[in-house]
Residue, then its C-alpha position, 0 to 999 in steps of 0.5 A: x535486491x530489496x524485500x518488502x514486508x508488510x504488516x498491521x492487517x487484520x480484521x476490524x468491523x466496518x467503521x474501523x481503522x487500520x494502519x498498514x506499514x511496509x518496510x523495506x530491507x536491502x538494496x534500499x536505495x533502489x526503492x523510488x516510487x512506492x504503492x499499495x494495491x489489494x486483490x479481494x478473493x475471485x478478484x484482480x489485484x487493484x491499485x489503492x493509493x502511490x506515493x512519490x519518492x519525496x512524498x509530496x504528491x499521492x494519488x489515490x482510486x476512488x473507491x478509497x479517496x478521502x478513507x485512506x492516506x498514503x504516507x512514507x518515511x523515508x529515513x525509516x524505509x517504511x511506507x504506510x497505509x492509513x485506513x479509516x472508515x472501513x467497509x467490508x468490501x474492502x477486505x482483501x489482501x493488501x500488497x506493498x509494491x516499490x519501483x526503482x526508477x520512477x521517483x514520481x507517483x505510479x499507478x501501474x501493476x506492470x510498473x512495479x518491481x518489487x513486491x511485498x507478500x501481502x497482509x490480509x485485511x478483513x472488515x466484518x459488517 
């Protein structure tokens, strides 16, 4: 089994930054593909960003293209969440997601297999 832990949420006002971290712990090998997603209160949880297992290609929604970098270190079994520029609605909470077999981006909620429980981010106007 593999947990995820994520931390660096928070609350900032809007125009700030914030930097999510997930570490991942256990059956570590397993974890591939990797992903962030949020789910804002009375809201469905969305993806945010994905990264593939090597790095070398994300893919990003377009509500936060060119605001947030995803980024992994792979030796660390960490993954990140760089959030810049930060708008209130971009507060919710703010979920780690890894798959095991995909090695390349997932954009898919139903895809994911393990889950982190989530670090709430709240940006003030």
């Amino acid at each position: 089994q593999v947990q995820l832990v994520e931390s660096g949420g928070g609350s900032v006002q809007a125009g700030g930054s914030l930097r999510l971290s997930c570490a991942a712990s256990g059956r570590t090998f397993s974890v591939k593909a990797m992903g962030w997603f949020r789910q804002a209160p009375g809201k469905e949880r969305e993806f945010v960003a994905a990264i593939s297992w090597s790095g070398s290609n994300t893919h990003y929604a377009d509500s936060v293209k060119g605001r947030f970098t995803i980024s992994r270190d792979n030796a660390k079994n960490t993954a990140y969440l760089q959030m810049t520029s930060l708008k209130p609605e971009d507060t919710a909470v703010y979920y780690c997601a890894a798959a095991r077999f995909d090695y390349g981006l997932v954009l898919a909620y139903s895809e994911y297999d393990f889950w982190g429980q989530g670090t709430q981010v709240t940006v003030s106007s």
